[in-house]
VOBA-1610 file (N, C-alpha, C; in pm, whole numbers, padded with zeros to 5 digits, always signed):
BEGIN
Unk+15025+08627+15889Unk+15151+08611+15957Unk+15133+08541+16091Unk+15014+08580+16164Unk+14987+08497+16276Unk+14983+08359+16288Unk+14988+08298+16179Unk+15013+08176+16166Unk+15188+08116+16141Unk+15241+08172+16083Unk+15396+08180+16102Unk+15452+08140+16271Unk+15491+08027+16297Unk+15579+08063+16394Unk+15710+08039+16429Unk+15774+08143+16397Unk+15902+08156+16381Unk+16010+08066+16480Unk+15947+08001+16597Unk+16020+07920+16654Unk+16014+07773+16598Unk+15938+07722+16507Unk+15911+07622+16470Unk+15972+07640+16319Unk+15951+07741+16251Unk+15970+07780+16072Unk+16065+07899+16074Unk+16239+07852+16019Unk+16293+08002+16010Unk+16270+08052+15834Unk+16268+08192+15841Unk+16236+08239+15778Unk+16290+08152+15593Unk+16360+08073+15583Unk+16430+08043+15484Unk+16337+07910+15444Unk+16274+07844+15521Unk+16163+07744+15537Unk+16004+07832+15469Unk+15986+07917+15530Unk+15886+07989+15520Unk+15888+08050+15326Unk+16019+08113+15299Unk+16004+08160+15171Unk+16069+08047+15091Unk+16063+07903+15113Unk+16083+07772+15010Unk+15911+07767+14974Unk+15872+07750+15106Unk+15701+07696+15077Unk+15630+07874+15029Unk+15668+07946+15011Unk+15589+08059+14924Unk+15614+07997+14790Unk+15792+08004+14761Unk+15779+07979+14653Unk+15755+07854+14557Unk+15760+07746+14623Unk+15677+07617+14580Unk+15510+07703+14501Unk+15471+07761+14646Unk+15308+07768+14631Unk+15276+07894+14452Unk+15393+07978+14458Unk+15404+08096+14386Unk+15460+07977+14216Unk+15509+07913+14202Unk+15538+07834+14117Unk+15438+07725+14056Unk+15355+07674+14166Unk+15259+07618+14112Unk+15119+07692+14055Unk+15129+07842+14110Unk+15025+07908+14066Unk+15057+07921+13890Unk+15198+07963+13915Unk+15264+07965+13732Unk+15218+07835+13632Unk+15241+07792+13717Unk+15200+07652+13650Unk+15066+07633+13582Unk+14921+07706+13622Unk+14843+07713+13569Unk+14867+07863+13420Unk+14807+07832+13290Unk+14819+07937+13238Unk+14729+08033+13228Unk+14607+08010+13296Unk+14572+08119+13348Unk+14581+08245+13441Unk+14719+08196+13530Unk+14799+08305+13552Unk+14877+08346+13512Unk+14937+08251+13406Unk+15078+08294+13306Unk+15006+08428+13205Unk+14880+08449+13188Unk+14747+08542+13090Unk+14727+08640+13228Unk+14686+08607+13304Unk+14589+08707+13380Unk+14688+08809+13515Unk+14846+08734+13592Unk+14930+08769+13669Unk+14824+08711+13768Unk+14893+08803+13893Unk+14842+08749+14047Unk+14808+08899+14119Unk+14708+08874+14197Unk+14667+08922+14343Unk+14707+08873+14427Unk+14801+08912+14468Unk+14841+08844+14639Unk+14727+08921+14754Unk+14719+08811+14860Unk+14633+08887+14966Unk+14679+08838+15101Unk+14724+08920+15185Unk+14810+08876+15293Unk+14716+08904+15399Unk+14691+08866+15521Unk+14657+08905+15646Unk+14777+08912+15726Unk+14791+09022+15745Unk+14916+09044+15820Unk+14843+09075+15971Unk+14774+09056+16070Unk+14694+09055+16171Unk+14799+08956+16222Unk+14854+08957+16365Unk+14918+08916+16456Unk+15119+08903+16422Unk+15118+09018+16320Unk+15304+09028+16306Unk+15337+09113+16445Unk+15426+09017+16480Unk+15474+09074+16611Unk+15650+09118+16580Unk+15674+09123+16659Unk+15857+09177+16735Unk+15926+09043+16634Unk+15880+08926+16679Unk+15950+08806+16627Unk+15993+08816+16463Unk+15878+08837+16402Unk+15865+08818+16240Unk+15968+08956+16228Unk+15952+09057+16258Unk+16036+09197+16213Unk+16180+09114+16271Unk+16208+09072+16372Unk+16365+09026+16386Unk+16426+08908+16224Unk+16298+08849+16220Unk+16355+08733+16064Unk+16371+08844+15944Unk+16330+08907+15931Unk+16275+08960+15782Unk+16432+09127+15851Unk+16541+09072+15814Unk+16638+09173+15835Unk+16650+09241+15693Unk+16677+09373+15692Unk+16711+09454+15568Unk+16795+09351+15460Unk+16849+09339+15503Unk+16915+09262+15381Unk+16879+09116+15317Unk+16795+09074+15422Unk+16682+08995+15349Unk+16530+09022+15259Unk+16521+09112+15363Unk+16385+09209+15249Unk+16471+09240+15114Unk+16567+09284+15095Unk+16644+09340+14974Unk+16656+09216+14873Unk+16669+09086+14937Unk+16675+08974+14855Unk+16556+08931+14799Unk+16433+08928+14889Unk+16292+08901+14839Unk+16260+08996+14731Unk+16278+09166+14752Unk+16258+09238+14671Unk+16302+09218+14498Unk+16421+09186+14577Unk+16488+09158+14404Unk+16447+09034+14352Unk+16418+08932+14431Unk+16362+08802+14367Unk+16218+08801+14323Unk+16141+08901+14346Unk+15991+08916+14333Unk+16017+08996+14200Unk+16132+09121+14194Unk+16127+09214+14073Unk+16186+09172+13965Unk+16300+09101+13999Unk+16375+09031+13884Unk+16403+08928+13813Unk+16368+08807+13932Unk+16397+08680+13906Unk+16222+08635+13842Unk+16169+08619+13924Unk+16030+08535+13933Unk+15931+08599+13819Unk+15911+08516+13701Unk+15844+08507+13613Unk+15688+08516+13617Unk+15662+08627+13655Unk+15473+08627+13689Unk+15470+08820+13692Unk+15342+08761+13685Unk+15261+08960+13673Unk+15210+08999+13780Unk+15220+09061+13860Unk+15196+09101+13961Unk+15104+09212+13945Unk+14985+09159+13937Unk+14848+09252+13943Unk+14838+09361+14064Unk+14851+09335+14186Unk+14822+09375+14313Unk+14886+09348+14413Unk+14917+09375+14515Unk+14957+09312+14677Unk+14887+09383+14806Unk+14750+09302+14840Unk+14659+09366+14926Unk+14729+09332+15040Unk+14743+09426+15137Unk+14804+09361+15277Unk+14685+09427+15395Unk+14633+09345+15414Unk+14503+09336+15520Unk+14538+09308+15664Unk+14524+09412+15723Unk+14539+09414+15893Unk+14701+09414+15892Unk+14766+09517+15870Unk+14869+09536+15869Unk+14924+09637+16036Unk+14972+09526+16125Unk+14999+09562+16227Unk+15106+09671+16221Unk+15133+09736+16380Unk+15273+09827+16373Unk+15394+09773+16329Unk+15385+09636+16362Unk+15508+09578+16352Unk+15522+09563+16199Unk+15397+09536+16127Unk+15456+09522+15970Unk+15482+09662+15896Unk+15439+09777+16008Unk+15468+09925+15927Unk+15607+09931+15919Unk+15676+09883+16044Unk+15814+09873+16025Unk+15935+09783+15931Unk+15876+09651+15896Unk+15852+09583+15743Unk+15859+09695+15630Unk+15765+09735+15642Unk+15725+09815+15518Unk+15838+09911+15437Unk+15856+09989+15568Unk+15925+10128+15572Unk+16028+10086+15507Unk+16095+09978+15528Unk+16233+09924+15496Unk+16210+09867+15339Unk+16093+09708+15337Unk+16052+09723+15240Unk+16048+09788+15068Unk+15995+09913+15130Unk+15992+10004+15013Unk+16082+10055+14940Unk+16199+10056+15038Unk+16271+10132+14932Unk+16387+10064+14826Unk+16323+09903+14825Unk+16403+09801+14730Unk+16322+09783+14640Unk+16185+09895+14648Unk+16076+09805+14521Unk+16082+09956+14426Unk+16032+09914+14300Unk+16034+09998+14215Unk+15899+10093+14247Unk+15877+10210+14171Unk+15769+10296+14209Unk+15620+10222+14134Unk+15629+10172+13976Unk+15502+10104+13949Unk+15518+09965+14073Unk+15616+09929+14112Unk+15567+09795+14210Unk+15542+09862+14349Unk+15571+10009+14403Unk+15458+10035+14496Unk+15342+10106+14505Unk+15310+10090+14357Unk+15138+10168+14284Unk+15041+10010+14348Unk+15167+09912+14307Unk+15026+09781+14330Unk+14978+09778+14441Unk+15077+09813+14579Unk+15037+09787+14692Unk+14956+09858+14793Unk+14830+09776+14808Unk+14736+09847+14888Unk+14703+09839+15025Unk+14703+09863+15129Unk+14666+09846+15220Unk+14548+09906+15259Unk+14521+09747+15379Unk+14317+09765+15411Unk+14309+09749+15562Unk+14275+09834+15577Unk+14252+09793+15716Unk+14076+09773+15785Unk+13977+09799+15680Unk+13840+09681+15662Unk+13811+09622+15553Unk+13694+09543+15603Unk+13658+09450+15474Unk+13604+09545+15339Unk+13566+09668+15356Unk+13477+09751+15277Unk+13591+09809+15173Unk+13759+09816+15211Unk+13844+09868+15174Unk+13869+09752+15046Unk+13850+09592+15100Unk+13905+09521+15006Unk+13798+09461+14874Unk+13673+09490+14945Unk+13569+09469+14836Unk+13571+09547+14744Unk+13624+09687+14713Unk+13654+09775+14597Unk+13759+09724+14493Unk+13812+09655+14541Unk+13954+09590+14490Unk+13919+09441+14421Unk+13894+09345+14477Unk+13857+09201+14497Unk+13706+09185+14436Unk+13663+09080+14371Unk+13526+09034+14397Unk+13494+08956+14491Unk+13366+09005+14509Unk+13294+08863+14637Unk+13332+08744+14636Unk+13252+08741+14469Unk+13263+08604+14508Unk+13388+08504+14497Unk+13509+08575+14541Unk+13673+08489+14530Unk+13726+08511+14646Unk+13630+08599+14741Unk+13658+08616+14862Unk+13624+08549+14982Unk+13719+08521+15042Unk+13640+08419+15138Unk+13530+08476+15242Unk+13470+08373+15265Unk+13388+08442+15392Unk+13370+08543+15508Unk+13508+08539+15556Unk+13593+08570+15707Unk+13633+08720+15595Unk+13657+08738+15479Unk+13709+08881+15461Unk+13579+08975+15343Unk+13475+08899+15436Unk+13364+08968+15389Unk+13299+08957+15217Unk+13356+08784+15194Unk+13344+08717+15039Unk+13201+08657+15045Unk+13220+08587+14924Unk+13079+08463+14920Unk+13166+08316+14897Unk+13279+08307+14919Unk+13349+08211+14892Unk+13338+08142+15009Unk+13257+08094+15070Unk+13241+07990+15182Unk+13332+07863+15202Unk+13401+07786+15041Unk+13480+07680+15049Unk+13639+07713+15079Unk+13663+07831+15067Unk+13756+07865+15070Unk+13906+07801+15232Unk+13950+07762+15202Unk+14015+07720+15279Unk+14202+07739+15278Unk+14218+07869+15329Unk+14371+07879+15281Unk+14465+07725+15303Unk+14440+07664+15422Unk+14523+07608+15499Unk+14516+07465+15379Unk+14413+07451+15357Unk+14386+07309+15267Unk+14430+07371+15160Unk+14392+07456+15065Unk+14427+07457+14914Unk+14576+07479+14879Unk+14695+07508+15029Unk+14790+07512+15036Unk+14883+07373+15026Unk+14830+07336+15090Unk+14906+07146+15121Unk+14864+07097+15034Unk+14700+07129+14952Unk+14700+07074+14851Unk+14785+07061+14722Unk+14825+07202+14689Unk+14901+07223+14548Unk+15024+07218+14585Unk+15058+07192+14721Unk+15194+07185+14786Unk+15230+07045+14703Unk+15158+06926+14769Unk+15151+06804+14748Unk+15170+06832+14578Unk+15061+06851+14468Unk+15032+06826+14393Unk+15200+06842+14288Unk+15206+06984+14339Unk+15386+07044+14261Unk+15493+07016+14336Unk+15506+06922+14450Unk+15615+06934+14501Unk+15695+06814+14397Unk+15653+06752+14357Unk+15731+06653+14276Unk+15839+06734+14156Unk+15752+06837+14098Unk+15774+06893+13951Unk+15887+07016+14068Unk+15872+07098+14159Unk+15958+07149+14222Unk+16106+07103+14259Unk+16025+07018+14321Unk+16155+06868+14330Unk+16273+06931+14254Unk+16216+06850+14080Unk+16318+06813+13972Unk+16348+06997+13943Unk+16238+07090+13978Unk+16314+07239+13918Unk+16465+07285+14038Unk+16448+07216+14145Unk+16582+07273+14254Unk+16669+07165+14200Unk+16649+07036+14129Unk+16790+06968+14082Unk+16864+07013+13989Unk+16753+07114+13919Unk+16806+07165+13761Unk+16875+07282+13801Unk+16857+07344+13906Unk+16927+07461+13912Unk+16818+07600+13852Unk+16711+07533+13894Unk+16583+07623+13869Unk+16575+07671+13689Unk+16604+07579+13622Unk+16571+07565+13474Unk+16475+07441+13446Unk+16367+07484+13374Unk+16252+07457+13328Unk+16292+07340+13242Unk+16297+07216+13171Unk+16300+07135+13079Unk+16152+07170+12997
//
């Protein structure tokens, strides 16, 4: 989240480019077989991010993660989860179903997420062997790669040809 900054990205900017990134993961069928691990660093959510993310927007993500969006949701590790995202949370929770808050784990060390995760898919910085790992690049990358095919899915009215 520390990378978020809400004076530059409002929150409606922020959850286009998730779901670009969450669409192109679909796109491979090895997640359409296997679902997803999400892994968040939530380390530097401040006052700002809790003012975007209002109840009745969490209620919309909730329902678009439970109802709409076509994927398996293996897990949701949330790593370094500040005060400010406990207050996220609290609210959070009570739009998600009870197996969708079995997935969610919170870590607050690296020793917590290595029980969960393998090494070697982990990056370096969260105690992986994945040294190439580069959130910031493999993002713009598949950004670039699906934004075309995204493109034509927001002309269709989010139907697949």
């Amino acid at each position: 989240m520390s990378n978020w900054d809400v004076n530059k990205y409002d929150i409606i900017s922020v959850i286009n480019y998730l779901t670009l990134l969450m669409l192109s993961a679909l796109d491979e069928p090895i997640t359409q077989v296997s679902g997803l691990h999400v892994f968040l660093d939530l380390s530097g959510t401040t006052l700002q991010h809790v003012r975007c993310l209002t109840p009745r927007f969490l209620y919309l993500v909730a329902k678009g993660c439970r109802d709409t969006f076509p994927v398996r949701y293996k897990a949701f590790h949330l790593f370094n989860a500040s005060p400010a995202f406990h207050y996220i949370w609290a609210v959070l929770k009570f739009f998600l179903t009870a197996k969708f808050k079995k997935r969610v784990h919170f870590h607050d060390d690296l020793e917590s997420v290595g029980k969960f995760l393998p090494k070697e898919i982990l990056p370096t910085e969260y105690g992986g062997e994945n040294d190439d790992f580069d959130p910031a690049k493999l993002g713009e990358t598949e950004a670039e790669k699906f934004l075309p095919k995204y493109v034509e899915i927001i002309h269709n009215n989010y139907r697949i040809n």
